[in-house]
C-alpha positions in Angstrom: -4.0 29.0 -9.7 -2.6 25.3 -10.0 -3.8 23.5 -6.4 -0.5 22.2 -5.7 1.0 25.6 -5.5 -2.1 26.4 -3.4 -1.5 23.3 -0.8 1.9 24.4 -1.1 1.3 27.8 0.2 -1.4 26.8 2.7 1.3 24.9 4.3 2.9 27.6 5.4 -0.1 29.4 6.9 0.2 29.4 10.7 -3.6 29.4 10.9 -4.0 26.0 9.0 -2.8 23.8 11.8 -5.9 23.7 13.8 -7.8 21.9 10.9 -5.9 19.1 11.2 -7.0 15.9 12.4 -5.3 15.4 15.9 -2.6 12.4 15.3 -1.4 14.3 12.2 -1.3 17.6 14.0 1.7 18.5 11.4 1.4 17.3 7.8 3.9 15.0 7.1 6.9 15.6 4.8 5.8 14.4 0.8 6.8 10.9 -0.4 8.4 10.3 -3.4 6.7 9.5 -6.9 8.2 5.7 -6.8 6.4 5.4 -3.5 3.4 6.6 -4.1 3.5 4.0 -7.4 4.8 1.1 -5.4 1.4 1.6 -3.2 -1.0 1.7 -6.2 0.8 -1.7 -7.4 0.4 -3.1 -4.3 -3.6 -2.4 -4.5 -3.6 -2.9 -7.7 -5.5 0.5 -8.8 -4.7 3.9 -9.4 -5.0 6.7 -7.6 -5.9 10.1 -9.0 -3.2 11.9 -10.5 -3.7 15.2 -8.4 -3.4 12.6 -5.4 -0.1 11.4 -6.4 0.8 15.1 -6.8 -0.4 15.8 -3.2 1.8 12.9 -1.5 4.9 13.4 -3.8 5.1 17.2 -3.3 3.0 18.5 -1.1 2.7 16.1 2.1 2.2 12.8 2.6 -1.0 12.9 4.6 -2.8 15.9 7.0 -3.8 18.2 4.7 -6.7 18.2 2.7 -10.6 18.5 3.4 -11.9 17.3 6.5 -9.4 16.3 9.4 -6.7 15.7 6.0 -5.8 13.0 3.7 -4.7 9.5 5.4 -0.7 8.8 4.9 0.4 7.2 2.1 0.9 4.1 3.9 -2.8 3.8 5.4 -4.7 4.7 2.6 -7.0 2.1 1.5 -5.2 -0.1 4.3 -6.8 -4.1 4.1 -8.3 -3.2 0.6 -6.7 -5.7 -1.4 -8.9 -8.0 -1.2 -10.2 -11.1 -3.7 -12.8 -10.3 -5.8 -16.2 -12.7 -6.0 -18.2 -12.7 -9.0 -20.8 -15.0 -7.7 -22.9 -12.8 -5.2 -24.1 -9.7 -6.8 -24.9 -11.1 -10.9 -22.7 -8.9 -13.4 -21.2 -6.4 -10.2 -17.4 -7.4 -8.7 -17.6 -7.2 -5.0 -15.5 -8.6 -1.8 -16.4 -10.3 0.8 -14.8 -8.9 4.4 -14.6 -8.3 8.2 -16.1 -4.9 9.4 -12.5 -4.9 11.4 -10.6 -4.8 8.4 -12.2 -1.8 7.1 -11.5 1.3 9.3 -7.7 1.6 9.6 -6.5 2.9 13.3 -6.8 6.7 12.5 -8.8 8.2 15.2 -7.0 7.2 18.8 -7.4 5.1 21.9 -10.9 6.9 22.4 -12.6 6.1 19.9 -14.5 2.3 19.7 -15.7 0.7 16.6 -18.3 -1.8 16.7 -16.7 -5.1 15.4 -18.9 -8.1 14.2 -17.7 -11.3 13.2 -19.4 -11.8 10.2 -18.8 -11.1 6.3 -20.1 -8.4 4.6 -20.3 -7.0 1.2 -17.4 -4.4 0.0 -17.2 -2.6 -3.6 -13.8 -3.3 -5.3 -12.5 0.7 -6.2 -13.8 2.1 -3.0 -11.0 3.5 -1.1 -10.7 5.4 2.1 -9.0 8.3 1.7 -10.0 10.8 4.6 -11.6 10.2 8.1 -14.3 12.8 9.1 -15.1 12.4 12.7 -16.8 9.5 14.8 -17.3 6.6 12.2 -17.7 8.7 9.2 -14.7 8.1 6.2 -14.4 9.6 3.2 -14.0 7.5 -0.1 -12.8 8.0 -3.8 -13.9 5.4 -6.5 -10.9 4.1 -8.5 -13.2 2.5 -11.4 -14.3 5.8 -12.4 -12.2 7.8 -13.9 -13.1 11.2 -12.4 -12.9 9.4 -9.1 -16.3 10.8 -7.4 -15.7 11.3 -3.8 -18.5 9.5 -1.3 -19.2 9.6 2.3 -20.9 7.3 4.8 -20.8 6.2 8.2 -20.6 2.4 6.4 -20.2 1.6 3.0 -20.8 -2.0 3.7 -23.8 -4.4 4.1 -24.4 -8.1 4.9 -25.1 -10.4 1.8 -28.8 -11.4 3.6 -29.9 -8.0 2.8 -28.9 -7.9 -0.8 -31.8 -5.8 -3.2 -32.1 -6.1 -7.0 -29.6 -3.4 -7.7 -30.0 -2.8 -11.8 -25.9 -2.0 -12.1 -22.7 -0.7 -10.2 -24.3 2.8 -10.4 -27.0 2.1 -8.1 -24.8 -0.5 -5.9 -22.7 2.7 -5.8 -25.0 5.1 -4.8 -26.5 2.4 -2.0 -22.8 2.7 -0.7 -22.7 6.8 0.2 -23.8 9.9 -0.5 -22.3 11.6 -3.3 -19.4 14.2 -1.9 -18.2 15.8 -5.1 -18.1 14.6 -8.6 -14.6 14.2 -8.5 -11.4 14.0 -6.4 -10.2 17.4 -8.3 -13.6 19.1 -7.5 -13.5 17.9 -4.0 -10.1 19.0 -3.6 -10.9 22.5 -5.3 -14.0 23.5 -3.1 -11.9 22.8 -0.1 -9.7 25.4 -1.0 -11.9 28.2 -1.9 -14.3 27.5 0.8 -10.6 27.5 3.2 -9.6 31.0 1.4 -13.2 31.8 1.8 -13.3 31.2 5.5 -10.1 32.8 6.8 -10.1 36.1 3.8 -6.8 34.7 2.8 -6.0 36.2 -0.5 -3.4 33.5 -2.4 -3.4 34.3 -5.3 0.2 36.3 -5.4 2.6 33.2 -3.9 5.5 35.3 -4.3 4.8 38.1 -2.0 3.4 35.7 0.4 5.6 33.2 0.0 8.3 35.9 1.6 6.0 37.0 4.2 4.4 33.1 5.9 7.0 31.3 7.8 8.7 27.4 6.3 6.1 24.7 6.0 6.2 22.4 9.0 6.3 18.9 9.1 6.3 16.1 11.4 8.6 13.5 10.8 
């Protein structure tokens, strides 16, 4: 069963609204395909293509694993940043603010610890999903099976650098390992969602008659 038509039909699920994170209550209607490429120029990467799938014809944010996917227009949000070659030998990384790393997603309620100080961000490391308190979810755009990572803070301060042998093991310093890939994470979401609430989609067309229009915000 493709996922899109899965997300699709999920949608319309009257039950599926309570998963969602609680500014995005409502997913939002999809973006287009130009948009969605007009943001990846912007950050200069690429996003997976079952991503761009997602925003351009599914909804553009609140559905997904977790509380949802960000909008299109917060995802990696302050990520495009210059790139220094001079502090980790052989390994790309930025230098930035703790502020400009967790975009406003969670409420009035909710208070970040700011320091004004550098610290140490991998280039490719992109938030994609919040998952309660300070926890984000990230996918790696210089891999091309985009691995999915979590962590509370996938940042450090350049006075507590260690003799990381390559990007792997800088990588792995930055989160724990989520899924493999942005389709895999994606995937288990769904069955363990189909799992949980012994919904049976597998024939879209009968339900498709039977579940009331997907509902958006605006």
């Amino acid at each position: 069963m493709d996922s899109i038509a899965l997300m699709q039909l999920m949608l319309r699920d009257p039950v599926y609204h309570k998963f969602s994170w609680p500014r995005y209550q409502m997913p939002r209607r999809p973006t287009t395909l130009q948009q969605v490429e007009e943001r990846e120029k912007a950050l200069g990467i690429r996003f997976p293509p079952l991503l761009k799938r997602i925003y351009s014809e599914v909804a553009n944010g609140g559905i997904g694993p977790v509380y949802g996917l960000f909008p299109l227009e917060e995802l990696c949000n302050n990520q495009a940043l210059p790139v220094r070659e001079d502090i980790l030998p052989g390994i790309p990384v930025c230098l930035v603010r703790k502020a400009d790393l967790v975009p406003d997603t969670a409420g009035d309620d909710y208070e970040l610890s700011i320091e004004e100080r550098d610290w140490i961000w991998l280039p490719g490391l992109i938030q994609v999903a919040h998952g309660g308190c300070q926890y984000c979810y990230y996918f790696y755009a210089n891999s091309k099976k985009y691995p999915i990572l979590m962590n509370e803070e996938p940042i450090f301060p350049p006075d507590a650098l260690l003799d990381f042998p390559g990007e792997k093991a800088l990588l792995e310093y930055f989160g724990c390992l989520e899924a493999d890939s942005f389709d895999t994470w994606i995937s288990d979401w769904i069955a363990t969602f189909q799992n949980e609430h012994k919904r049976d989609y597998s024939n879209l067309a009968v339900l498709a008659e039977l579940l009331p229009e997907p509902r958006y915000t605006n």
